[in-house]
VEXKOL-15400 format. One record per residue (C-alpha): residue number from 1; residue in one letter; x, y, z. Coordinates in pm, whole numbers, plus 32768, in hexadecimal, padded with zeros to 4 digits. Last residue first. Layout:
// residues N
  seq  type     u     v     w
  NUM     A     X     Y     Z
...
// end
This chain:
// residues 467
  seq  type     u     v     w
  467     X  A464  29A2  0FA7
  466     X  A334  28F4  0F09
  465     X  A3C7  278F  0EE2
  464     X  A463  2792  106E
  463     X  A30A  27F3  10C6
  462     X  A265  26D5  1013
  461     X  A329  25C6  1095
  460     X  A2FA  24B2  0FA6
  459     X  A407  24D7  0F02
  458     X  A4FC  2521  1036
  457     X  A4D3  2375  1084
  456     X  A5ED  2333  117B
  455     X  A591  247B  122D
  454     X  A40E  2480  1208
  453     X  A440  22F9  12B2
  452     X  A515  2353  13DD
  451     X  A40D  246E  13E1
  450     X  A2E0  238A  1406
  449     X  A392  2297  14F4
  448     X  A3DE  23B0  15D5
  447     X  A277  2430  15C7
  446     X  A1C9  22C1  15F8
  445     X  A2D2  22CB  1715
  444     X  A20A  23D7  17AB
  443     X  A0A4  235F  177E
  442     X  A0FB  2201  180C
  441     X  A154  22F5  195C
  440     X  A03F  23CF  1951
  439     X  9F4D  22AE  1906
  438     X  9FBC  21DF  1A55
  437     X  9FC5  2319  1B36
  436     X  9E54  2311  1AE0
  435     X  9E12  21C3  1AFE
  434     X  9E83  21C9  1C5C
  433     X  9F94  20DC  1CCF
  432     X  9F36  201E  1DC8
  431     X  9E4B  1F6A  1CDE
  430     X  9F5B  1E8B  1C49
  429     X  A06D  1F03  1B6F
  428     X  A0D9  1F2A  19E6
  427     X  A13F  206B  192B
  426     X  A157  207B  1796
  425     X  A1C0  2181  16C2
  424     X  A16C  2156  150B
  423     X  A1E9  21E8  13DF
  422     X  A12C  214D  12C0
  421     X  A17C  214B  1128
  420     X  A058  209C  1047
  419     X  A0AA  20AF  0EF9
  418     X  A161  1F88  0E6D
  417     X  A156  1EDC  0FA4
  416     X  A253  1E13  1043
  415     X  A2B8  1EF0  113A
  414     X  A18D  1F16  119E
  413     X  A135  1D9A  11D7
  412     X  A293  1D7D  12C0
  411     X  A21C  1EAB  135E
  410     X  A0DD  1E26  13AF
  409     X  A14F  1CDE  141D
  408     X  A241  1D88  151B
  407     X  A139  1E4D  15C1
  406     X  A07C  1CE4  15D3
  405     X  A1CA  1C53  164A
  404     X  A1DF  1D36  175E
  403     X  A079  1CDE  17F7
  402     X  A0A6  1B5E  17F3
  401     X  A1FE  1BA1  18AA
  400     X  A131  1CC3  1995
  399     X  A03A  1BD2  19DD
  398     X  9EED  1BA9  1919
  397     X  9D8D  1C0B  1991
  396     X  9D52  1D68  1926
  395     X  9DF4  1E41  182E
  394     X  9D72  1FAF  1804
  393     X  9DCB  2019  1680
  392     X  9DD6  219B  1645
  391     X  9DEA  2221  14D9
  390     X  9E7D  236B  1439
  389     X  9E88  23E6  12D1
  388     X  9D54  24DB  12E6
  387     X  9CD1  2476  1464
  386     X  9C75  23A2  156D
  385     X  9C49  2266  1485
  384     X  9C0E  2168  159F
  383     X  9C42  2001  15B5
  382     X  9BD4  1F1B  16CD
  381     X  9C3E  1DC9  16A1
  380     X  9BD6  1C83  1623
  379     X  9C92  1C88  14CD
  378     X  9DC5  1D30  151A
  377     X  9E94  1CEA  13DC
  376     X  9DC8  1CE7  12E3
  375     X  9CD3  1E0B  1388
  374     X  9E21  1EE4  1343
  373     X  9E3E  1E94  120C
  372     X  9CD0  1ED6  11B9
  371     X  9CE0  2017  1244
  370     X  9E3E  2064  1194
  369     X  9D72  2008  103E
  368     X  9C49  20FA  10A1
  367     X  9D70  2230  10E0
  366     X  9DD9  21D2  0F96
  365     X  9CD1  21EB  0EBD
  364     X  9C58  2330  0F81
  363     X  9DBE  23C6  0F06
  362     X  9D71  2360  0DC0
  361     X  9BF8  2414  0DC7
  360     X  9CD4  2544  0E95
  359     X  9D9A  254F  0D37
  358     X  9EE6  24C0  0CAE
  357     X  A00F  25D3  0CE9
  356     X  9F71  267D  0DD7
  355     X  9EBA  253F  0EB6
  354     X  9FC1  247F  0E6C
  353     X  A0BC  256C  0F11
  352     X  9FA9  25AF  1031
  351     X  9FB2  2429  107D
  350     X  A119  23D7  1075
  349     X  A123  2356  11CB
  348     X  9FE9  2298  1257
  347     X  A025  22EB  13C8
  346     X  9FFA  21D0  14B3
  345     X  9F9F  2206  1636
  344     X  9FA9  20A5  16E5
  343     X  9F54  203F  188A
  342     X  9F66  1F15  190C
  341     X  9E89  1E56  1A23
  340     X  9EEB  1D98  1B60
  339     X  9DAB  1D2B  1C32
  338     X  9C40  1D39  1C0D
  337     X  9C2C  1E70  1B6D
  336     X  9B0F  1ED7  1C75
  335     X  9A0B  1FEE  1BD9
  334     X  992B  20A9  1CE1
  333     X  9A7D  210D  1D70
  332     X  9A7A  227A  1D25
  331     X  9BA0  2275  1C5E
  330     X  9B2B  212C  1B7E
  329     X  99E9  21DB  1B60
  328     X  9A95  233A  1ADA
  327     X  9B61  2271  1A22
  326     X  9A7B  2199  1955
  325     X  99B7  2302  1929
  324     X  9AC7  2395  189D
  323     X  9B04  2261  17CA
  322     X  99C5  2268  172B
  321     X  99D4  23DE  1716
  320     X  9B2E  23B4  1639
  319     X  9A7C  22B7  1561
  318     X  9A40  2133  1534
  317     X  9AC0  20A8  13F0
  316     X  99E4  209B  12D5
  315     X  9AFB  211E  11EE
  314     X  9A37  2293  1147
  313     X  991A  2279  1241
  312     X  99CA  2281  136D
  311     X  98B4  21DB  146F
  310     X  988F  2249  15CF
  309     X  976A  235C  159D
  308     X  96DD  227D  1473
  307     X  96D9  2121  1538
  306     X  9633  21DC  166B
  305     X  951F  2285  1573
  304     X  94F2  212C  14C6
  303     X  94C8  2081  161C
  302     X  93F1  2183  169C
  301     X  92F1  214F  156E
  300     X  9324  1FAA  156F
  299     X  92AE  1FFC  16EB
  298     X  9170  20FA  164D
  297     X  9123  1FC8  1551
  296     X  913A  1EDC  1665
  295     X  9033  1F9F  1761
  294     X  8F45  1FE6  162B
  293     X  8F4D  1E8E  15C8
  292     X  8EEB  1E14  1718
  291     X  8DD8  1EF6  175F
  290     X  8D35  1E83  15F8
  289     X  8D6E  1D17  1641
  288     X  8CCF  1D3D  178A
  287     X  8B9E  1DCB  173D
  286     X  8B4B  1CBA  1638
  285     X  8BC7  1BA4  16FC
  284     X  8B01  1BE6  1802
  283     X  89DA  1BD4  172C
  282     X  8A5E  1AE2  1658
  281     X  8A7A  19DD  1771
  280     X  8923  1A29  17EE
  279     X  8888  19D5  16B6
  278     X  8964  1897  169F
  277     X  8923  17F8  17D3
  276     X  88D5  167B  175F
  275     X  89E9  16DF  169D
  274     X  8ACA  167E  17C4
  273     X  8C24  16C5  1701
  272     X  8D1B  15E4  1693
  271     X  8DFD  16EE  15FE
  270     X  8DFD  184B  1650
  269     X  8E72  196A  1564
  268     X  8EF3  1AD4  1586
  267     X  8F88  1B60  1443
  266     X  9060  1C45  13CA
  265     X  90C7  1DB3  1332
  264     X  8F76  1DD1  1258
  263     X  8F5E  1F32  11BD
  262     X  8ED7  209A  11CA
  261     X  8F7D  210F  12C9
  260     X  8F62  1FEB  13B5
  259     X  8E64  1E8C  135A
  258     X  8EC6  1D6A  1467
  257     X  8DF2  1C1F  139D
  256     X  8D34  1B66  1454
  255     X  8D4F  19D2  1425
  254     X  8C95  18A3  14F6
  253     X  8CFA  174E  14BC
  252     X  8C64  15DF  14BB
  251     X  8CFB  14B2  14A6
  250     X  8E58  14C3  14F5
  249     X  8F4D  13B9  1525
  248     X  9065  1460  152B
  247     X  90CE  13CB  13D3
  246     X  8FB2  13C7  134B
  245     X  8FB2  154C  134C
  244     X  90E6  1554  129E
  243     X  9047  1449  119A
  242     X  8F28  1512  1142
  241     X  8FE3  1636  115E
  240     X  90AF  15A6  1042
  239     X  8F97  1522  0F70
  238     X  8EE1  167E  0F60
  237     X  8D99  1625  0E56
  236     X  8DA7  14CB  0E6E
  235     X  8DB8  147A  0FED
  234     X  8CEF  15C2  101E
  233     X  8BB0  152A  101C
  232     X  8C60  1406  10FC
  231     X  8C51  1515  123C
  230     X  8B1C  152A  1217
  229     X  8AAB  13C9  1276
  228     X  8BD3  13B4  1397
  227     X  8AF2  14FE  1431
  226     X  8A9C  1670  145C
  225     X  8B9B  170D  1343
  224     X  8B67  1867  1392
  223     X  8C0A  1993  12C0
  222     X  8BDE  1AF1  134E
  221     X  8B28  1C48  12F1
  220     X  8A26  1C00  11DF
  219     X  8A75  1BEC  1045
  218     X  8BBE  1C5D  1077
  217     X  8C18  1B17  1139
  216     X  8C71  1A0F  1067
  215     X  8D11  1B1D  0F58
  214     X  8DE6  1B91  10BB
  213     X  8E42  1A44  1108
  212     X  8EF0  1A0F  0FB5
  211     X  902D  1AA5  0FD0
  210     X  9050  19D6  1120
  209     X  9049  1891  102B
  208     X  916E  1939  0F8B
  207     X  9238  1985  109F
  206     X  9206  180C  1127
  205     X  9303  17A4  0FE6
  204     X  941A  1896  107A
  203     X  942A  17E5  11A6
  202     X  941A  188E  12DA
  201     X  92DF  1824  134B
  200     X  9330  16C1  132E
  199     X  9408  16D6  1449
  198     X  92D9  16F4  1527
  197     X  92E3  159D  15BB
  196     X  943C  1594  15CD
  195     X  941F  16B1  16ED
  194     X  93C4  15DE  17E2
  193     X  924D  152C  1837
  192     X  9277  140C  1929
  191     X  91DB  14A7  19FE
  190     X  905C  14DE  1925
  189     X  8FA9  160D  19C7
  188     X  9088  16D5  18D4
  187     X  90C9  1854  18A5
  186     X  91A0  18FC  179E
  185     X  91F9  1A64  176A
  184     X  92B3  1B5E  1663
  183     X  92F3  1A29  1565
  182     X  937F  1AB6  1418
  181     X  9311  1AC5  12D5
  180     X  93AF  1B36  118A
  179     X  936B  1BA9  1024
  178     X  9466  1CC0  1041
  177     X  934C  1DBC  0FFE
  176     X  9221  1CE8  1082
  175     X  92D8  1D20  11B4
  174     X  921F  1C31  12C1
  173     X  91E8  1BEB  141D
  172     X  9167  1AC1  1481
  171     X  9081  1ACC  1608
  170     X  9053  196C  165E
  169     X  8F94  1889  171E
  168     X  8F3C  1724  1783
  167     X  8E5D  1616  183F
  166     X  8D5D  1734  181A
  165     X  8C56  1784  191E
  164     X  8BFC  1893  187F
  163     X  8C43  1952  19C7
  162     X  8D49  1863  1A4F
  161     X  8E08  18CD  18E4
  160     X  8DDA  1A4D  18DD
  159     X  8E5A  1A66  1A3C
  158     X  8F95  19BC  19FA
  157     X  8F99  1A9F  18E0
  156     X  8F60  1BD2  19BF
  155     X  9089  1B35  1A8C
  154     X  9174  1B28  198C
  153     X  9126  1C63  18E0
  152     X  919E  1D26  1A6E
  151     X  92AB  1C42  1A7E
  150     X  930B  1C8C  18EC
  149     X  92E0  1E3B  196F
  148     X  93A3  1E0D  1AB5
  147     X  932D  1F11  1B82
  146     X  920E  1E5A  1BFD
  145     X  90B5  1EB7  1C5D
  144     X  9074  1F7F  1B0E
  143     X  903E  1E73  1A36
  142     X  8FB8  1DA2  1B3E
  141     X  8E75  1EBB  1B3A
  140     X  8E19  1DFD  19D5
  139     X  8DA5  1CD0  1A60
  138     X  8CEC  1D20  1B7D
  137     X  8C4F  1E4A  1AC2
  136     X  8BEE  1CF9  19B4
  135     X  8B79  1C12  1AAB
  134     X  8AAD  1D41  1B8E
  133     X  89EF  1DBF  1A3E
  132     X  899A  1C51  19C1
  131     X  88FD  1C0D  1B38
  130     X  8853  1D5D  1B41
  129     X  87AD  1D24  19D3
  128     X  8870  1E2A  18F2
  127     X  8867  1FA0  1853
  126     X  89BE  1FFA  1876
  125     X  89FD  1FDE  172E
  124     X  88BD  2080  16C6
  123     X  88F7  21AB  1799
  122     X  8A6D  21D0  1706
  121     X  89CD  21C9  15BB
  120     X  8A99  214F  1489
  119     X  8AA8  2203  1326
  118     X  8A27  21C5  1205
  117     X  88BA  216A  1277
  116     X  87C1  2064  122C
  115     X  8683  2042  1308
  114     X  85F7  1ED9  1314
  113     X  8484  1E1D  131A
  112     X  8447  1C8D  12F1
  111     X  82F2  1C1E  136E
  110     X  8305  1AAD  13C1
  109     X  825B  1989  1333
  108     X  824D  17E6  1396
  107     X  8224  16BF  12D1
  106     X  81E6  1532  1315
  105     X  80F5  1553  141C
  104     X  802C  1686  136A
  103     X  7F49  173A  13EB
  102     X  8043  183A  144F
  101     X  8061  1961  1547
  100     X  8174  1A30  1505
   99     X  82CE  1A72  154B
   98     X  8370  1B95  1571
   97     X  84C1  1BEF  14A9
   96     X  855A  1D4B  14D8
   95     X  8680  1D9E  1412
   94     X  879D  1F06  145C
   93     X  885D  1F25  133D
   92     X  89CC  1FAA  1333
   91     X  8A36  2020  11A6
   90     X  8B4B  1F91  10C6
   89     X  8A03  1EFC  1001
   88     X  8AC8  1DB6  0FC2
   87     X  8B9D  1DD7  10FA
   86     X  8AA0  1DDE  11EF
   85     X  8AE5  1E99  1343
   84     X  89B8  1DD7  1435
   83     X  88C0  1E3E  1535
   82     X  8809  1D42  15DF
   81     X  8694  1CFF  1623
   80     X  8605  1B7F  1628
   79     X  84A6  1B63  16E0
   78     X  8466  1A23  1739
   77     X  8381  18EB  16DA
   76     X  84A2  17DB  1716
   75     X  8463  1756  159D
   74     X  83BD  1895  151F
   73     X  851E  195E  157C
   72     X  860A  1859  1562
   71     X  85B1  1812  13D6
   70     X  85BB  196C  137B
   69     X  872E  1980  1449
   68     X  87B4  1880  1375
   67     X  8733  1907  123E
   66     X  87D6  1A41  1280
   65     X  8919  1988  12CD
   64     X  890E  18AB  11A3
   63     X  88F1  19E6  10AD
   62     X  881E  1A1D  0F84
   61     X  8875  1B2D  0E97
   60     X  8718  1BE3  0EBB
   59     X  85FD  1C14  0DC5
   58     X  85AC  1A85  0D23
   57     X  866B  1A08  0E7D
   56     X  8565  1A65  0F49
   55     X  848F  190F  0E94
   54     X  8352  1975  0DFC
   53     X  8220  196A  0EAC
   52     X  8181  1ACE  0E44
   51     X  81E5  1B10  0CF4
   50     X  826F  1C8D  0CCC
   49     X  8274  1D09  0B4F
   48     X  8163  1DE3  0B82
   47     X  81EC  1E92  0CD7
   46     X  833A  1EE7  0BE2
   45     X  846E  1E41  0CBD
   44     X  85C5  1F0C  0CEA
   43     X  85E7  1E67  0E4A
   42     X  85CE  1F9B  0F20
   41     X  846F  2011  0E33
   40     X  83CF  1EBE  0E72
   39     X  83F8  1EE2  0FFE
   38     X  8386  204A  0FEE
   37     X  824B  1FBB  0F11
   36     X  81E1  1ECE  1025
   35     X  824F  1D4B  1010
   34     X  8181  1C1F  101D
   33     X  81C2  1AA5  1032
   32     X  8350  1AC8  0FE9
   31     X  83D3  1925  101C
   30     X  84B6  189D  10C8
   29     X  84D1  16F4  1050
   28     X  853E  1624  114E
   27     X  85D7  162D  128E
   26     X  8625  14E1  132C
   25     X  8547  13FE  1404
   24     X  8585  12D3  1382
   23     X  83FC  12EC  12D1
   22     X  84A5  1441  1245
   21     X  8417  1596  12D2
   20     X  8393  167C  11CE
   19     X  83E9  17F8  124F
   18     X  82F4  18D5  11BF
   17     X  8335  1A61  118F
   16     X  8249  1BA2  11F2
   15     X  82F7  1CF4  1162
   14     X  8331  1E2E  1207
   13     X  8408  1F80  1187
   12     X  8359  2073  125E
   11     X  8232  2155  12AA
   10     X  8167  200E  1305
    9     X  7FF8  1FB7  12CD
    8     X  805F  1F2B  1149
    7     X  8133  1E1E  1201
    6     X  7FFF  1D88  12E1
    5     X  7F14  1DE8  11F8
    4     X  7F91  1D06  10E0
    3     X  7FE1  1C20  11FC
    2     X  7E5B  1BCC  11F2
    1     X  7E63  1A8E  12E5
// end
């Protein structure tokens, strides 16, 4: 067969490539057999340097998932057509492999064609077989069924697994930043699987070998280990995943990679996979990993925004429209308290006189160090900063003799500070007694306390030092 005509007859990139296949059956050596000029010119290769039969791997980084899919498209004698981000290139590229005939028992071609973009295609996304399209608008539509967002992950996962038919899977989140992971899903065909099993993702060792997944995959879009004699290639290279995956008794594993604004915030993997299926695996993997990190990358958006309007940013304590909303849901009854609950305002005193005589930055300085007093001594609870010198502390779950000697732990630790000086009003009840009533009253004996202490201490009073 003339496959110079073959890839020189089409108006773009094309190349013909042999597959060897192995006397055991296993993919040997792929080989470029022709390639047009447009092909040539997207691989940086001058038409007079190009040697027909030379191994892909003399003009592309070679990848185990490309020549995975090369060797399942002449071996089952199907089209393969997917649509892929790929790191290396940072662009999406949309492959077509068709097989051809072959003479030969022991080798088989395919014509190899793509189009290379920057930016995806919503077309191309949705561009699937039926069967692929249905799995992975199955999948994603459970995202928006529930309005728990983890119930919502838990189920796609769940999803994710039967459909790869996967004795497990995961969805790691990661902050390259703090160099940590954490579990945001986990699904198990196996019962006696608990949450030991996954303890190893925590470790501060398995944050390194998740450093590396992106180098694995850069050069294509995932990472796929397809059997027990792959998984020993990495026995030397990445000893401690090696052993981690031992562990669980893994064998083979699929890995995508969930890319958001401009970067990787997780993973999605499945262990002990039917890679008899892999082609149609990937394909609804594909889809799916790219619907799933935009859905977690706009809930890790909300969360920041929610964490920012209820966050003090000077002490890290919650804010005044934190607590207003607390109240408002308390109030309304969509909140229960569950019970008795206590109520304390504390004023830092002394603040403005620090503030003039040392500077806001000193008065800032001080205002953190009450903050972290205060989360001292009611670690657990809610604690609000609700304005300049002021805080609010809502006790929960403690009687009203647990409850006074918290107040009275405070003061104790107050009074033996060098700096930090607090007037504070308590009130204590059960949910009779509406929170509201509850503040007015702590907030009025936080007064009395504060002026007892202005009139034992005149120095600090500011007014009494100006008149």
């Amino acid at each position: 067969m003339d496959y110079d005509l073959i890839v020189n007859g089409l108006n773009k990139i094309a190349s013909v490539l042999s597959v060897q296949m192995n006397p055991d059956g296993s993919c040997g050596e792929i080989c470029v057999e022709a390639a047009n000029d447009i092909y040539l010119e997207s691989v940086h290769v001058k038409r007079e340097d190009f040697v027909p039969g030379k191994p892909y791997s003399c003009y592309v980084p070679p990848t185990r998932n490309y020549e995975d899919m090369s060797y399942r498209c002449v071996k089952e004698n199907r089209l393969v057509h997917f649509y892929i981000h790929v790191g290396l290139y940072n662009a999406w590229m949309e492959v077509y492999m068709l097989p051809l005939k072959s003479e030969e028992a022991d080798k088989g071609y395919y014509l190899f064609s793509y189009d290379m973009k920057a930016g995806p295609e919503a077309e191309k996304l949705a561009d699937l077989e039926p069967e692929i399209a249905m799995k992975v608008l199955q999948i994603t539509m459970k995202l928006r069924e529930s309005a728990d967002f983890n119930e919502g992950v838990d189920s796609v996962l769940h999803d994710i697994r039967l459909n790869c038919e996967a004795e497990r899977c995961c969805i790691l989140l990661t902050d390259f930043k703090e160099k940590q992971c954490s579990v945001l899903s986990a699904d198990a065909s196996v019962e006696e699987t608990s949450d030991e099993d996954l303890k190893f993702l925590q470790e501060e060792t398995f944050f390194h070998i998740v450093e590396s997944w992106d180098k694995l995959i850069e050069k294509s879009n995932c990472y796929i280990i397809h059997d027990k004699n792959e998984l020993e290639t990495i026995k030397e290279s990445n000893p401690v995943w090696y052993d981690s995956l031992k562990k669980i008794d893994a064998y083979s594993m699929v890995i995508y990679p969930l890319k958001a604004n401009g970067g990787t915030i997780g993973y999605v993997w499945a262990i002990n996979f039917n890679s008899d299926n892999t082609l149609r695996i990937k394909s609804i993997l594909e889809i799916t990993a790219f619907l799933l990190a935009s859905e977690i990358a706009n809930q890790q958006l909300l969360k920041k925004m929610k964490l920012l309007s209820d966050t003090d940013l000077l002490t890290g304590l919650l804010n005044r429209n934190a607590m207003n909303n607390r109240v408002t849901d308390i109030v309304t009854g969509e909140v229960k308290l569950g019970g008795k609950y206590g109520v304390i305002f504390v004023d830092l005193n002394g603040l403005k006189t620090v503030n003039d005589r040392d500077g806001h930055p000193a008065g800032d300085r001080l205002l953190k160090g009450t903050a972290n007093l205060l989360k001292e001594c009611f670690a657990d609870q809610e604690i609000y900063r609700v304005g300049g010198d002021e805080f609010l502390i809502l006790v929960t779950g403690c009687s009203e003799e647990e409850f006074n000697a918290l107040a009275d732990k405070l003061k104790k630790a107050s009074e033996g500070s060098k700096d930090i000086r607090v007037a504070l009003g308590t009130c204590f009840g059960d949910e009779s007694l509406d929170i509201r009533t509850a503040m007015h009253l702590a907030d009025e004996r936080m007064y009395k306390d504060k002026g007892e202490f202005y009139r034992t201490h005149p120095e600090f009073n500011r007014r009494s030092r100006e008149s």
